[in-house]
C-alpha positions in Angstrom: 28.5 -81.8 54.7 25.3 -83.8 55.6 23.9 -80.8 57.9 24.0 -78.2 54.3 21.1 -79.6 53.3 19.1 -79.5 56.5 20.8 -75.5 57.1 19.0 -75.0 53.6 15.8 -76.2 54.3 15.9 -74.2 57.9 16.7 -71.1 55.9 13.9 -71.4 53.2 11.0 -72.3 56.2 12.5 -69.3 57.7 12.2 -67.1 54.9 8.2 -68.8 53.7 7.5 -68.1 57.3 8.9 -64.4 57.4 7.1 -63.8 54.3 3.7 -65.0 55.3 3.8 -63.2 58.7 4.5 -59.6 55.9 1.5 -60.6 54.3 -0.8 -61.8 56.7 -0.1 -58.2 58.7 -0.3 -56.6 55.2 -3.5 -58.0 54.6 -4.8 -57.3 58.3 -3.8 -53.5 58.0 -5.2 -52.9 54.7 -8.7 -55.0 55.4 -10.4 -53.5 58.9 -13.3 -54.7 58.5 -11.2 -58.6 58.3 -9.4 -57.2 61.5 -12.2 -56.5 63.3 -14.2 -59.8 62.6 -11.1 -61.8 63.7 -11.0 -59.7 66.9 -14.1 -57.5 67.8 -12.7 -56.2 71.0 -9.2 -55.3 69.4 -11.0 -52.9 67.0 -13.1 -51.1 69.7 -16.6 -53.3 69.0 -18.3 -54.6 72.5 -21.1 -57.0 71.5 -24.8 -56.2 72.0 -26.3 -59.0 71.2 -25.4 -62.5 70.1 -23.4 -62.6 67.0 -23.8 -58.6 66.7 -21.0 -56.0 67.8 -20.5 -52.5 68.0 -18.5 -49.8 68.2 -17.4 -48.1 71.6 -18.4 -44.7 70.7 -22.3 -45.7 69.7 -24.7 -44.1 71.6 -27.8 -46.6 73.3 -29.9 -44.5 70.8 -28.2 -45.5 67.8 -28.1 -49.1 68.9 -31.3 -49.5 69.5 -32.4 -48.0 66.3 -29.9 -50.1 64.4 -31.2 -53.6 66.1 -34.4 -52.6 65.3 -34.1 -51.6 61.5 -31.9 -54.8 61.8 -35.0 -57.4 63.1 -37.4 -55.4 60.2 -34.7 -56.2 58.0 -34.8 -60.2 59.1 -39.2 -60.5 58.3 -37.8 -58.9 55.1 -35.3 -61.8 54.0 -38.1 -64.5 55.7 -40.6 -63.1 54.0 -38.9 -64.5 50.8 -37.1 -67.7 52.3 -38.9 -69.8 54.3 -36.4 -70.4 56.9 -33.0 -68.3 58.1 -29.7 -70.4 56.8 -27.4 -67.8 57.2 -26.2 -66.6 60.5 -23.1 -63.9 60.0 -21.7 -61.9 62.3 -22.6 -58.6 62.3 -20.0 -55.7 63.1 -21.7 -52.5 63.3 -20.2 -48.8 62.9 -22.7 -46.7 64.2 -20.5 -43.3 65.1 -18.5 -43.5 61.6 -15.1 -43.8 64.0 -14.0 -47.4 62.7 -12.9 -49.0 59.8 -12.5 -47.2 56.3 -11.8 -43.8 56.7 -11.1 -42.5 52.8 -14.0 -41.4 51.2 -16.4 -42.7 49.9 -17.2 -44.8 52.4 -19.3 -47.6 51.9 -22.7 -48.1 53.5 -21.8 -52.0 54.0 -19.9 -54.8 53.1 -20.8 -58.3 53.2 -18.1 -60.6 53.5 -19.8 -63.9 52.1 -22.1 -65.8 54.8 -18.8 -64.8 57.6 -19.9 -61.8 58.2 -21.6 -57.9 57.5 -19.9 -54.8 58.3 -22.2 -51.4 58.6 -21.4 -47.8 58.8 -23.7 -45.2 60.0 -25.4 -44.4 56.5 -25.8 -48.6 55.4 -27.7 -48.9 59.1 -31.3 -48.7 57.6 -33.7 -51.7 56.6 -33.1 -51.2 53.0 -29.3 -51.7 53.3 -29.5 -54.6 56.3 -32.1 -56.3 54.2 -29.8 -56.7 51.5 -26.7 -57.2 53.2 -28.0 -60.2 54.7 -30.1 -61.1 51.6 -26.8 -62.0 50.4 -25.3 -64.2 53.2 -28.5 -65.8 53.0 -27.7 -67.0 49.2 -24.0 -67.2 49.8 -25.0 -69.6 53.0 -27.3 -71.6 50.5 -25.2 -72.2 47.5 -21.8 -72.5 49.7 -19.4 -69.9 49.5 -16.7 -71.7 47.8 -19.5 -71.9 45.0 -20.1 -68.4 45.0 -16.7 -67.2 45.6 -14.6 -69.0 43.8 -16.1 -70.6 40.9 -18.7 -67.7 39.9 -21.3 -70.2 40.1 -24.2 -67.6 40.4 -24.0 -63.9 38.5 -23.2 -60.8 40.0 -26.2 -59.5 38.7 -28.5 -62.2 40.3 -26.9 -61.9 43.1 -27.4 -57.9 43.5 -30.3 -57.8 42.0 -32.3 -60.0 44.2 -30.9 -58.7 46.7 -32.3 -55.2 45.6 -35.6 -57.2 45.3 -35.7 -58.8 48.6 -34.8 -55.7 50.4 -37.3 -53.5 48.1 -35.0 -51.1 47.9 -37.2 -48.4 46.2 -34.4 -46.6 44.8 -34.8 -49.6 42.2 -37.9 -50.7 42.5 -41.6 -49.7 42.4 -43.5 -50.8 45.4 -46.9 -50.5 46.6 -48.0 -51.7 49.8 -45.2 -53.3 50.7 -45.2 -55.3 47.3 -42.9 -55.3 44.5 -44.6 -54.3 41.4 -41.2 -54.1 39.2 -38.4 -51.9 38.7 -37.8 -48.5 37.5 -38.3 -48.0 34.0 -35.1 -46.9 32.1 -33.2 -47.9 29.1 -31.1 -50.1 31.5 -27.7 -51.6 30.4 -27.2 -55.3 31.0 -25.2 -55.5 34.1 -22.1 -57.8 34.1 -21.9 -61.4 35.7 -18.2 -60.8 37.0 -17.9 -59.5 39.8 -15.2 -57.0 39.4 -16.9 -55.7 36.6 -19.8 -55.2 38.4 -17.9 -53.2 41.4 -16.4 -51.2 38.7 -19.5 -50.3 36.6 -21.2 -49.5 40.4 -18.6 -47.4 41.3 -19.7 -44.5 38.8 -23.1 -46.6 37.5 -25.0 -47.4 40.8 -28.3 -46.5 39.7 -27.7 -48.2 36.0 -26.2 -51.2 37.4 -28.6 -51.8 40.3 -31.6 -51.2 38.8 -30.8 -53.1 35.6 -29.7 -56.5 38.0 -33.0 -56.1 39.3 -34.8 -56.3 36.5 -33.1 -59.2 35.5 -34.5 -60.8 38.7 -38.1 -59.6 38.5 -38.0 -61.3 34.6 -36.3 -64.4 36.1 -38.6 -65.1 39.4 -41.9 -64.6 36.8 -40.7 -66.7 34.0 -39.5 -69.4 36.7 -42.7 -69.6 39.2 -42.2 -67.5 42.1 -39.7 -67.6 45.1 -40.1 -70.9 45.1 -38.1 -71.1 41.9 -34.9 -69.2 43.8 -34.3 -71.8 46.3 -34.9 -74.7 44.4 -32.0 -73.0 41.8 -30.0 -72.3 45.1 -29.8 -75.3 45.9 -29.2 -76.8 42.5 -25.8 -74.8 42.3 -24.7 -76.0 46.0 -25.2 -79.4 44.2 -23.0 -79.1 41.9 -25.0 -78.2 38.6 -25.0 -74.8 36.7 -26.9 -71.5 36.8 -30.2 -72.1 34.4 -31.2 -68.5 32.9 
């Protein structure tokens, strides 16, 4: 009788273990861009560079291209911070062959400050600029702060990402200077961020534009860039977002 017990506890390890392996290749299969971060050379990415992948069927034209937009997009993002925190891996889909393959497909994803994946349209200095405009805040207030506990908005966090980037479907720039955003009778753009990937899914110009305007408002009232990383770093200490 003494061994039911222990034949018990075998059975239930089994079946948590059984059930974890389901989910884990559940997860895998429905998240490529997951897959290939855990295992580059398994999705058909050959590195280029340190910490920067791509995909087999890139031509030397379109990787050369892409790492330069990608070191424009860098003097972007430092011309904001004053050093690079962040250092995510980036997983490149040059040829369109990898990854999500229902449409629409996105032009990139960043994954917190792990890692970015970009398809053919998202491989521009706009998009890379604000990709890794947001690892560099997700790398600065922790990702566990971002992530979990919502402990900066949505809408700060796209909309300076919009800013750094000067993504001029947003924004009006002159000479390589933001002078604010797109006038519009904008609505305000939500702090959750499912809500906010639901409202840009149909809203993208609304959403977008109104996020950075939020930003521009915020940076003048508070002093500057200056302002951003001292509130950064504020949040990775523990205390709240100040509007």
């Amino acid at each position: 009788m003494s061994d039911v017990p222990s034949m018990k506890l075998r059975r239930l390890t089994a079946f948590v273990f059984v059930f974890l392996s389901i989910a884990l290749a559940w997860f895998l299969y429905s998240e490529p861009h997951v897959r290939t971060y855990l295992c580059p050379a398994c999705s058909g990415f050959r590195q280029v560079a340190p910490r920067i992948y791509v995909d087999q069927q890139a031509t030397d034209a379109q990787i050369g291209a892409a790492l330069q937009d990608l070191a424009t997009a860098e003097g972007l993002v430092l011309d904001f911070y004053p050093e690079r925190r962040s250092d995510a891996v980036w997983l490149l889909c040059l040829s369109g062959e990898c990854g999500v393959r229902t449409s629409p497909m996105p032009l990139a994803m960043a994954y917190m400050n792990l890692f970015v994946f970009v398809y053919p349209e998202g491989a521009t200095t706009t998009i890379l600029a604000h990709e890794l405009a947001h690892t560099e805040l997700h790398q600065r207030v922790g990702s566990n702060r971002r992530f979990f506990s919502q402990a900066v908005p949505t809408w700060f966090d796209e909309g300076l990402a919009v800013y750094i980037s000067h993504d001029t479907r947003y924004l009006d720039v002159e000479n390589g200077v933001v002078t604010g955003c797109k006038a519009g009778n904008w609505p305000q753009p939500p702090s959750d961020q499912r809500a906010f990937r639901r409202f840009g899914a149909t809203e993208a110009e609304a959403i977008y534009t109104a996020s950075a305007c939020l930003v521009i408002d915020w940076i003048d009232r508070h002093g500057g860039a200056k302002a951003v990383i001292s509130l950064l770093d504020e949040i990775r200490a523990g205390d709240a977002f100040r509007e």
